[in-house]
Short mmCIF file of the C-alpha atoms (twelve columns), coordinates in Angstrom:
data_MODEL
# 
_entry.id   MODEL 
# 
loop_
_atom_site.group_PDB 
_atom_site.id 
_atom_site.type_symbol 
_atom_site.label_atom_id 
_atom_site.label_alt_id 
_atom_site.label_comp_id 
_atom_site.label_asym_id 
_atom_site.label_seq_id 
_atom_site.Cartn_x 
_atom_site.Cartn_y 
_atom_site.Cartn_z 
_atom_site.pdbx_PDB_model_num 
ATOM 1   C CA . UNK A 1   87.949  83.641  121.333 1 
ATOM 2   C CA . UNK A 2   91.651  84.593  120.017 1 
ATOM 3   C CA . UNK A 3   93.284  81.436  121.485 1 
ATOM 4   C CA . UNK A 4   90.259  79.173  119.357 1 
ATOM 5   C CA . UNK A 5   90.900  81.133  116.520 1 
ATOM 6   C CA . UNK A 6   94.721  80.983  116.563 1 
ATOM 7   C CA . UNK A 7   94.010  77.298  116.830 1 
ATOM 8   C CA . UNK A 8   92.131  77.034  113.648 1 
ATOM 9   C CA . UNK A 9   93.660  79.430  111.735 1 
ATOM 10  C CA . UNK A 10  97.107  77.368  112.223 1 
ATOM 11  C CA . UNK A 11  95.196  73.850  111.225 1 
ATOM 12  C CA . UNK A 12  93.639  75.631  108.107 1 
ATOM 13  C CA . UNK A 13  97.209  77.237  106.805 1 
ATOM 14  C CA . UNK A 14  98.951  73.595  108.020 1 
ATOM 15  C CA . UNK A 15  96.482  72.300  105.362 1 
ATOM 16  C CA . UNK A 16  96.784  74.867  102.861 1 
ATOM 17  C CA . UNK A 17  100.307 74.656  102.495 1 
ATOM 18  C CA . UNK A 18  99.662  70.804  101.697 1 
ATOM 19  C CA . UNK A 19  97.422  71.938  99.074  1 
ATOM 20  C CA . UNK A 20  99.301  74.078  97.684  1 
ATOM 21  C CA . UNK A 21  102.134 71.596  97.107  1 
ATOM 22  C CA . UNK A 22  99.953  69.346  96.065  1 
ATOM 23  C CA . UNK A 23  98.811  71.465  93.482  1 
ATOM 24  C CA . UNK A 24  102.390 72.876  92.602  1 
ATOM 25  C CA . UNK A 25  101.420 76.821  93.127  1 
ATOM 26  C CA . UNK A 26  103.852 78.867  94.989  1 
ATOM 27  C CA . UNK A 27  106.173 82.008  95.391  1 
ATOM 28  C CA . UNK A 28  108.020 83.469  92.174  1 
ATOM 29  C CA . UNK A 29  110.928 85.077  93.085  1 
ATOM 30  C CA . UNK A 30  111.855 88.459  91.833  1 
ATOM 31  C CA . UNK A 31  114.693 88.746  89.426  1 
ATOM 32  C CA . UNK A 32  116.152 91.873  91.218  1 
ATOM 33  C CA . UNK A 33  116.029 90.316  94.338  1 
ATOM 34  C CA . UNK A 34  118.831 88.604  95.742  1 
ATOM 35  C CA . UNK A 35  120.676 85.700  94.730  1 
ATOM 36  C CA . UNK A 36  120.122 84.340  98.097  1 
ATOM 37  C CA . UNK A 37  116.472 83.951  97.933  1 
ATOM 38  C CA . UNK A 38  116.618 81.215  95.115  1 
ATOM 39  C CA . UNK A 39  115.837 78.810  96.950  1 
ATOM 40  C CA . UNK A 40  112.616 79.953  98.136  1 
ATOM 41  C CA . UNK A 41  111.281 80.138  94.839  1 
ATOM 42  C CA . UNK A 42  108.320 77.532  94.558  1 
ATOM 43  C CA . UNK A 43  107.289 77.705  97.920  1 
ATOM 44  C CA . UNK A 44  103.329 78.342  99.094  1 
ATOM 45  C CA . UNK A 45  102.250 82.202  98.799  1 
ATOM 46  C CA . UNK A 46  99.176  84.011  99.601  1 
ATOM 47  C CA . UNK A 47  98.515  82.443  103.220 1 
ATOM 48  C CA . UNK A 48  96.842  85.925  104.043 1 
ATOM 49  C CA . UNK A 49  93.691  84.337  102.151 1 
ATOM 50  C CA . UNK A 50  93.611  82.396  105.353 1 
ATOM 51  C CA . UNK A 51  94.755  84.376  108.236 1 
ATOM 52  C CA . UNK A 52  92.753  87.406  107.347 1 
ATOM 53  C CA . UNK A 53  89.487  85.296  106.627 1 
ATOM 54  C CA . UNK A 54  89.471  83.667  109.999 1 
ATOM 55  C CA . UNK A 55  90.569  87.450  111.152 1 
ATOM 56  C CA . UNK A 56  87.601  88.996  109.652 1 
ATOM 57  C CA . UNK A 57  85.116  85.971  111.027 1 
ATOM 58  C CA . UNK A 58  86.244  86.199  114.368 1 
ATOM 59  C CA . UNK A 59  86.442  89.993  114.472 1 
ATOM 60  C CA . UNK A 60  82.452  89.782  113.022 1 
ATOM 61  C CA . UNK A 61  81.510  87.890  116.150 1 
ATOM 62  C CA . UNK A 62  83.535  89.677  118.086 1 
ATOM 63  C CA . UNK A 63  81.266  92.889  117.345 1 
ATOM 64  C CA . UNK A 64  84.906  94.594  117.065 1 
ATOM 65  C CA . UNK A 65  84.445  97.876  114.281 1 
ATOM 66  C CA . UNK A 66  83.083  97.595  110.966 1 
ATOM 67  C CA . UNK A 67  85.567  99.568  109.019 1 
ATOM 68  C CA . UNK A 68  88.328  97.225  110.744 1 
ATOM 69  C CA . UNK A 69  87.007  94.028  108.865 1 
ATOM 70  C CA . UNK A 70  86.384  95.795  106.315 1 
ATOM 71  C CA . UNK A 71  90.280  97.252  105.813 1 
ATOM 72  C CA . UNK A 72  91.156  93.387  105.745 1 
ATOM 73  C CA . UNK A 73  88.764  92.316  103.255 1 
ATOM 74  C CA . UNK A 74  89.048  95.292  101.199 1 
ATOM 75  C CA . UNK A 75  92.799  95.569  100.726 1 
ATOM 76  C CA . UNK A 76  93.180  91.272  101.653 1 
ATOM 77  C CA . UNK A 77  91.214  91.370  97.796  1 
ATOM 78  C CA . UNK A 78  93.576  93.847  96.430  1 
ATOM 79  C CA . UNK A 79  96.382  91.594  97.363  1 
ATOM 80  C CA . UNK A 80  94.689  88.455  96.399  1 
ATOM 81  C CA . UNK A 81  94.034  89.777  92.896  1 
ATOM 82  C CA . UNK A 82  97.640  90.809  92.834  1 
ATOM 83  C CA . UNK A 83  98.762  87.466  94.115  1 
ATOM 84  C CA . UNK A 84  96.438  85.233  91.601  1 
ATOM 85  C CA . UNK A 85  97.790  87.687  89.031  1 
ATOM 86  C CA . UNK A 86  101.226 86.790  89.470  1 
ATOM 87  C CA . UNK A 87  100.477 82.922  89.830  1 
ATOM 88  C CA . UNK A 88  98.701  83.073  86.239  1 
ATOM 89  C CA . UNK A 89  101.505 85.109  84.735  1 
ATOM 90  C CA . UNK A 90  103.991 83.117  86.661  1 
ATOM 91  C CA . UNK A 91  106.654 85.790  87.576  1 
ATOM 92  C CA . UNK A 92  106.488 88.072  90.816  1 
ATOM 93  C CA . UNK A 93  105.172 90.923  89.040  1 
ATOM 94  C CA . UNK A 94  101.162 90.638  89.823  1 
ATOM 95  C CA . UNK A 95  99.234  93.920  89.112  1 
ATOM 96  C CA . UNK A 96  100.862 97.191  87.546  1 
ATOM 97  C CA . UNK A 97  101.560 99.811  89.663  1 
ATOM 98  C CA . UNK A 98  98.899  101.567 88.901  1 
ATOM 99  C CA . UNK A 99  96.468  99.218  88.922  1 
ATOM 100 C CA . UNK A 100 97.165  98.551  92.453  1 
ATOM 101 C CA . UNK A 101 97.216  102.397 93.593  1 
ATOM 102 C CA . UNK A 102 93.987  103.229 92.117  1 
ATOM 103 C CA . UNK A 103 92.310  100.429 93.907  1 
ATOM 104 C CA . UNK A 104 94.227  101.208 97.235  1 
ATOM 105 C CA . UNK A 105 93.256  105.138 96.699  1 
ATOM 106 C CA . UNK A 106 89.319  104.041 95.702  1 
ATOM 107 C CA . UNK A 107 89.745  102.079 99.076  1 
ATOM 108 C CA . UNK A 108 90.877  104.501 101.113 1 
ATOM 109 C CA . UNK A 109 88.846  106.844 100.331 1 
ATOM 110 C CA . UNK A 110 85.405  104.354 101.141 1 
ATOM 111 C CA . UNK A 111 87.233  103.523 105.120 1 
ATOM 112 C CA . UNK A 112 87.638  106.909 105.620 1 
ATOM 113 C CA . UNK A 113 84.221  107.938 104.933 1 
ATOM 114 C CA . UNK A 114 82.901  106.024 107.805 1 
ATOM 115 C CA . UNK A 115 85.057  108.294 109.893 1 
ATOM 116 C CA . UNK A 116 84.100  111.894 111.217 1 
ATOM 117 C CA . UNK A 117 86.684  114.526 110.363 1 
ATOM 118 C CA . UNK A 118 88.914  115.271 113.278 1 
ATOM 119 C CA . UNK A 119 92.030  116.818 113.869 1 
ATOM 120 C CA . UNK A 120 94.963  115.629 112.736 1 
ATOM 121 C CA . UNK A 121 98.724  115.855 115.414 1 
ATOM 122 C CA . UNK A 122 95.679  118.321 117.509 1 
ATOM 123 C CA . UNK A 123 95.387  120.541 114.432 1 
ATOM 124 C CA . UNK A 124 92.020  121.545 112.859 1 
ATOM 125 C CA . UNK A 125 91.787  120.400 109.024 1 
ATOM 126 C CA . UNK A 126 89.142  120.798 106.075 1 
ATOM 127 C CA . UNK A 127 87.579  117.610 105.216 1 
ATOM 128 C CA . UNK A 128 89.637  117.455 102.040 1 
ATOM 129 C CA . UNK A 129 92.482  117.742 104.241 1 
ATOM 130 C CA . UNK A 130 91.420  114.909 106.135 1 
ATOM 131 C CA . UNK A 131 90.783  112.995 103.470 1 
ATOM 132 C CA . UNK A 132 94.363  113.526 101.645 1 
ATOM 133 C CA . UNK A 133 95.564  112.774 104.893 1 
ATOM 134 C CA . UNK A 134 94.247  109.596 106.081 1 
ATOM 135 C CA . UNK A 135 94.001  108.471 102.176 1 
ATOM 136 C CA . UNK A 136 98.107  108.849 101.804 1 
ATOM 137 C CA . UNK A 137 98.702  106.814 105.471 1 
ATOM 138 C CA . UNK A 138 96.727  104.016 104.574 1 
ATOM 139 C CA . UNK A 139 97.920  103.606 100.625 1 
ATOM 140 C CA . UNK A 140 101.307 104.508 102.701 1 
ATOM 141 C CA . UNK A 141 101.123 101.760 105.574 1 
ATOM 142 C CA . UNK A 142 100.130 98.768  103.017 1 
ATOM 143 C CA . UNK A 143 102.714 99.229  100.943 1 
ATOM 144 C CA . UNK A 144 104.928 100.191 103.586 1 
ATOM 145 C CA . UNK A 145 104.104 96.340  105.251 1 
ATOM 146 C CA . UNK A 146 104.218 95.014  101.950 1 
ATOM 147 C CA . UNK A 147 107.703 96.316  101.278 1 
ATOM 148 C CA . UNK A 148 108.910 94.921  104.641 1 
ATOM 149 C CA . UNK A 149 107.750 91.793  103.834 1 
ATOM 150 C CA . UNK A 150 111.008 90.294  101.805 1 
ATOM 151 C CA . UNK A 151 112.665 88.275  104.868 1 
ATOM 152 C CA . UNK A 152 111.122 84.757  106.731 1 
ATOM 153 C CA . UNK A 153 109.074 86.669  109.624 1 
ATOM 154 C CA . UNK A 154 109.851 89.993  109.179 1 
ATOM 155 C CA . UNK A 155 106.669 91.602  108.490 1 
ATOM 156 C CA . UNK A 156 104.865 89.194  110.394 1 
ATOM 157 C CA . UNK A 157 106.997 89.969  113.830 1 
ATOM 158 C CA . UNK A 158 107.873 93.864  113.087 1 
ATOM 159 C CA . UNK A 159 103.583 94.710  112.497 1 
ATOM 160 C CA . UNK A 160 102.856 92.821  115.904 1 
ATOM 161 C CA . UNK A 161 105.794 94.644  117.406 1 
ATOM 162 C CA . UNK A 162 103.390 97.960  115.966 1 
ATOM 163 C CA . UNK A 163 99.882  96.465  116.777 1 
ATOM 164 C CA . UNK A 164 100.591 95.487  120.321 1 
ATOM 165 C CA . UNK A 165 101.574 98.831  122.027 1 
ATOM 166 C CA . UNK A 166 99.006  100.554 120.153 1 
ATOM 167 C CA . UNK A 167 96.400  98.242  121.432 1 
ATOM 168 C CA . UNK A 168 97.570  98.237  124.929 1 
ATOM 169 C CA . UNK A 169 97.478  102.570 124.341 1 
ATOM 170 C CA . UNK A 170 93.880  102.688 123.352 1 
ATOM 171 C CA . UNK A 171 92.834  99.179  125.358 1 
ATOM 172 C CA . UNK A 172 90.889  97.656  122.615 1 
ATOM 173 C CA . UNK A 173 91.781  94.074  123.067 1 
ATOM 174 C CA . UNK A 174 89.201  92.563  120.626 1 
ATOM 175 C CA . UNK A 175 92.277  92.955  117.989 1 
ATOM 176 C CA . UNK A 176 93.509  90.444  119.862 1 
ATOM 177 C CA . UNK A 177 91.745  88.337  117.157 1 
ATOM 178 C CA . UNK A 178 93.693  89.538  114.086 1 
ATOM 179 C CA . UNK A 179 97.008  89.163  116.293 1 
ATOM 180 C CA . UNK A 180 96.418  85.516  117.175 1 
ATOM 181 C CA . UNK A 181 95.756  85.042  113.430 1 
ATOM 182 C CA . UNK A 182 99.484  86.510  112.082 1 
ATOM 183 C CA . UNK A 183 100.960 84.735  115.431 1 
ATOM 184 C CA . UNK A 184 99.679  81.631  113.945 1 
ATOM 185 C CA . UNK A 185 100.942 82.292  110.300 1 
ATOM 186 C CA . UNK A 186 104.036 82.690  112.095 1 
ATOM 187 C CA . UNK A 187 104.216 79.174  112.822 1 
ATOM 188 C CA . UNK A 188 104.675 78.297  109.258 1 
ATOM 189 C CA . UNK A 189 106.546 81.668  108.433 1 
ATOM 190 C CA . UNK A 190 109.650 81.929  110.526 1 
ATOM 191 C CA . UNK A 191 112.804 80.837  108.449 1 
ATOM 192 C CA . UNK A 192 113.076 78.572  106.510 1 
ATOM 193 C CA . UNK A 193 109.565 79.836  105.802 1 
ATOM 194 C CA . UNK A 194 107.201 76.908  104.754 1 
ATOM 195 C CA . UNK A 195 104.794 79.632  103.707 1 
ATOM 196 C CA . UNK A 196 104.381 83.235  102.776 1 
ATOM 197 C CA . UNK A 197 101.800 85.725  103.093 1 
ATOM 198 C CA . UNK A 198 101.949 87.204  99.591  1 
ATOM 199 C CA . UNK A 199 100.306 90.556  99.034  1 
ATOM 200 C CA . UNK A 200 96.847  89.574  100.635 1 
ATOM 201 C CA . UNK A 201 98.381  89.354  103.803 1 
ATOM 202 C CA . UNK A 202 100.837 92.327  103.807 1 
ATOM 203 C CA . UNK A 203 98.602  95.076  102.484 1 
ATOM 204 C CA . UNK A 204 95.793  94.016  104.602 1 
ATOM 205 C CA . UNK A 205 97.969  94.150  107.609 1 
ATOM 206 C CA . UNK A 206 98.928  97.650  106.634 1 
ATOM 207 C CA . UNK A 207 95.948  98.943  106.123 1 
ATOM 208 C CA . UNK A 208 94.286  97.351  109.645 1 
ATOM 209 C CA . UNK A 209 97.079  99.438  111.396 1 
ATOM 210 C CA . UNK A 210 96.477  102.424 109.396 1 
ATOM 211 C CA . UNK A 211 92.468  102.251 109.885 1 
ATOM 212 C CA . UNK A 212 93.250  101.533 113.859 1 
ATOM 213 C CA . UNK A 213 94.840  104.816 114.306 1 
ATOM 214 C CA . UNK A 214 92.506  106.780 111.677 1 
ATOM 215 C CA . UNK A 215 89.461  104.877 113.854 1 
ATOM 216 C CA . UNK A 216 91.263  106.399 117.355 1 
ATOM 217 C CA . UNK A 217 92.488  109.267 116.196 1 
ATOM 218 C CA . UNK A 218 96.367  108.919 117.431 1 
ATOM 219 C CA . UNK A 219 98.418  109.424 114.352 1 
ATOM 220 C CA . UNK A 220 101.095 110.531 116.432 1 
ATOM 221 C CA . UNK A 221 101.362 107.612 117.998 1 
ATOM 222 C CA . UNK A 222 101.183 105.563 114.579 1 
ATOM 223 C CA . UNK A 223 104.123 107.033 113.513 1 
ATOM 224 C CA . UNK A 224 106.750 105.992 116.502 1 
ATOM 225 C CA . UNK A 225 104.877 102.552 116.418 1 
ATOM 226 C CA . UNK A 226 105.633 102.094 112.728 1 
ATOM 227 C CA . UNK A 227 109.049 103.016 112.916 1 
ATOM 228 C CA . UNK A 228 110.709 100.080 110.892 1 
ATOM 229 C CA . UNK A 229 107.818 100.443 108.454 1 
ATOM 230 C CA . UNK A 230 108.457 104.209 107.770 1 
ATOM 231 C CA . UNK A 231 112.749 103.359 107.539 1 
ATOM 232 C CA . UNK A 232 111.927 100.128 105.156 1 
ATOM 233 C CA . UNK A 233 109.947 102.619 102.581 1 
ATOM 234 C CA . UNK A 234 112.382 105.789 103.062 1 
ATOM 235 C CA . UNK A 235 115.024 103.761 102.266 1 
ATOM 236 C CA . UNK A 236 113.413 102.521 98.694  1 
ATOM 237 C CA . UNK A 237 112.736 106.234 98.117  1 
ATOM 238 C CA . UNK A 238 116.043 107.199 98.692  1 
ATOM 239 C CA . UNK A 239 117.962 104.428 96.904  1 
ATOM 240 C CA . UNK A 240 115.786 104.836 93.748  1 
ATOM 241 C CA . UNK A 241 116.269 109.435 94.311  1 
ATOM 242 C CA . UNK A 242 119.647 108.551 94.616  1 
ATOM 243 C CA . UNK A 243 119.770 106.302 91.823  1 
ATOM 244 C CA . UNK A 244 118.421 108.644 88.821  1 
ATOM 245 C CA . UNK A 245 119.636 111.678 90.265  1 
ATOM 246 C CA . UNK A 246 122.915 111.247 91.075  1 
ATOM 247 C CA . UNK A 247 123.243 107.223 89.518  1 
ATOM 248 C CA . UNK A 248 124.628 106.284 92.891  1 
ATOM 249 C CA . UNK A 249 123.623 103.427 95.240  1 
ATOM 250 C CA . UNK A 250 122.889 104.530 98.904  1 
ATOM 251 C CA . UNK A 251 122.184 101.332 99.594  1 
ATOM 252 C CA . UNK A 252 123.786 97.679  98.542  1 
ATOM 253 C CA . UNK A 253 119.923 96.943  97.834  1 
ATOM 254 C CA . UNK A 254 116.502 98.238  99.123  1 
ATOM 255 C CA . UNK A 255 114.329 97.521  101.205 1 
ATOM 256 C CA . UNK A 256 117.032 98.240  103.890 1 
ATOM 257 C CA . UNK A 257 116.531 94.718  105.088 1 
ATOM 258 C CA . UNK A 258 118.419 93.231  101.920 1 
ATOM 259 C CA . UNK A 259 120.860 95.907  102.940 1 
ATOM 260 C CA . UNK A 260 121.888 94.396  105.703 1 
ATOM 261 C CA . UNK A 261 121.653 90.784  104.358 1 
ATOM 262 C CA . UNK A 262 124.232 91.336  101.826 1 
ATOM 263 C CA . UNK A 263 126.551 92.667  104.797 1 
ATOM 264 C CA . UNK A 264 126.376 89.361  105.923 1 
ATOM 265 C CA . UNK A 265 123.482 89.210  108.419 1 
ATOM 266 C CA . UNK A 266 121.811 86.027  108.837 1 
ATOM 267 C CA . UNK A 267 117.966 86.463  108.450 1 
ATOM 268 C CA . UNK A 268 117.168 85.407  111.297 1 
ATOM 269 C CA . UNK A 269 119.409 88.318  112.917 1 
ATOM 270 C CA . UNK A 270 117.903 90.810  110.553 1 
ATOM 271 C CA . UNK A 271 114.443 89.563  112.347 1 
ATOM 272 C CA . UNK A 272 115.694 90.330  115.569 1 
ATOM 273 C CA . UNK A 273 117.096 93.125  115.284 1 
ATOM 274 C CA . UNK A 274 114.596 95.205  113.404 1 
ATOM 275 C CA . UNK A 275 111.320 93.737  115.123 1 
ATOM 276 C CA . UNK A 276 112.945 94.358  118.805 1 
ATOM 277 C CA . UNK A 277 113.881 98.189  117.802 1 
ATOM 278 C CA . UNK A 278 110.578 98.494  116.228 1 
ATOM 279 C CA . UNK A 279 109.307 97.769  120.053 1 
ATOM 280 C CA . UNK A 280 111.276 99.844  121.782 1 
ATOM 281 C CA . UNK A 281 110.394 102.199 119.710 1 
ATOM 282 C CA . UNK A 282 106.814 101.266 119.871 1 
ATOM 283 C CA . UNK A 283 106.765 100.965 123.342 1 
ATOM 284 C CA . UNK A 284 107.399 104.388 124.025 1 
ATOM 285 C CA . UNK A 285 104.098 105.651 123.515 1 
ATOM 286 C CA . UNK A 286 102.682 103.933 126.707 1 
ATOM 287 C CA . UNK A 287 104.441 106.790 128.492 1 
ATOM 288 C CA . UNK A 288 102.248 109.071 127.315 1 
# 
């Protein structure tokens, strides 16, 4: 089933991106964002309208959890609104930062509640606890994919590098489905990108991997599987701590991947480098 879907998910985003062009929508480029990226500016956005539809369809049939299909659609529409948002206003802003939490905490709060309160790292907890909990690792992980997703591939490669391990730990291979569908938006993605997933793609993918470990109840192993994820936001908290406390750069830019790009690193490298740590990191956990 994930080999046909991989199939047609790449045929529909081969002729989405055609339509997209045809129709002249694509990527705006933030201003703050570096100079380098210029030239990506115009290209096809919001292939996650795609991926995670087929994802969702396939998962359906595949009789894999409810609250997993529903994570994609319900954060894949948060993104979409913030995408279609941005198209209209034509910049890169989308929603306001607000706008977008509330809906991610409302969210939240509805996947968790088809979960039973457990304990959390094999500690007890209140079911507000719980809630708090689970509600600040899934707003957490979608933004946390979203932020990572700023380089050809990047997100794409460093959430599979998460997914896989953690499906091979709790040997549920019906997400399987949702992996063959980013594998096949890689096709388009990988530098020079002829496609990007835009925010319906990135926080959906964030909040599948946060709902998979909420569903099996192995936060611990969440967090060495995200481990990229977790650096990418800590390092946009620190630079903008940094920044208004002490009005000094930690960082040449954040997220930490634009770091490294304005040292020089070819994005390709950055790719590498970042998705194979990510496994080894992720890896780990099968020992266990």
């Amino acid at each position: 089933m994930y080999i046909l879907n991989f199939i047609i998910t790449a045929i529909l985003i081969y002729y989405y991106i055609k339509l997209m062009k045809k129709i002249r929508v694509g990527q705006y480029i933030r201003e703050e964002g570096p100079d380098l990226h210029n030239y990506k500016s115009g290209t096809p956005t919001a292939a996650g309208i795609v991926f995670i539809s087929t994802a969702s369809i396939f998962l359906l049939l595949a009789k894999a959890p409810t609250i997993f299909v529903l994570s994609l659609i319900l954060f894949g529409f948060i993104g979409f609104i913030d995408d279609i948002s941005s198209i209209l206003k034509k910049n890169a802003l989308g929603l306001r930062a607000y706008q977008k939490s509330l809906l991610q905490v409302i969210f939240s709060l509805l996947l968790i509640s088809f979960t039973n309160v457990r304990p959390i790292f094999g500690i007890e907890v209140s079911k507000t606890t719980y809630y708090i909990f689970w509600t600040f690792v899934i707003v957490g992980a979608s933004n946390a994919v979203n932020l990572t997703d700023g380089l050809d591939g990047l997100a794409g490669w460093v959430w599979i590098t998460s997914m896989v391990p953690l499906m091979v730990f709790i040997k549920d291979y019906s997400v399987l489905i949702i992996i063959s569908s980013v594998l096949a938006f890689l096709l388009f993605n990988s530098r020079p990108a002829s496609i990007f997933m835009g925010d319906t793609g990135s926080l959906a993918l964030g909040a599948f991997l946060a709902t998979y470990a909420m569903y099996y109840n192995i936060e611990t192993q969440l967090v060495f599987s995200s481990s990229i994820f977790i650096v990418e936001t800590l390092s946009v908290i620190i630079q903008v701590f940094s920044f208004k406390v002490f009005k000094k750069r930690v960082f040449k830019m954040s997220p930490i991947h634009h770091h490294f790009e304005l040292l020089g690193w070819k994005e390709e490298k950055i790719v590498g480098v970042f998705s194979a740590i990510n496994l080894l990191i992720s890896l780990s956990i099968l020992r266990w």
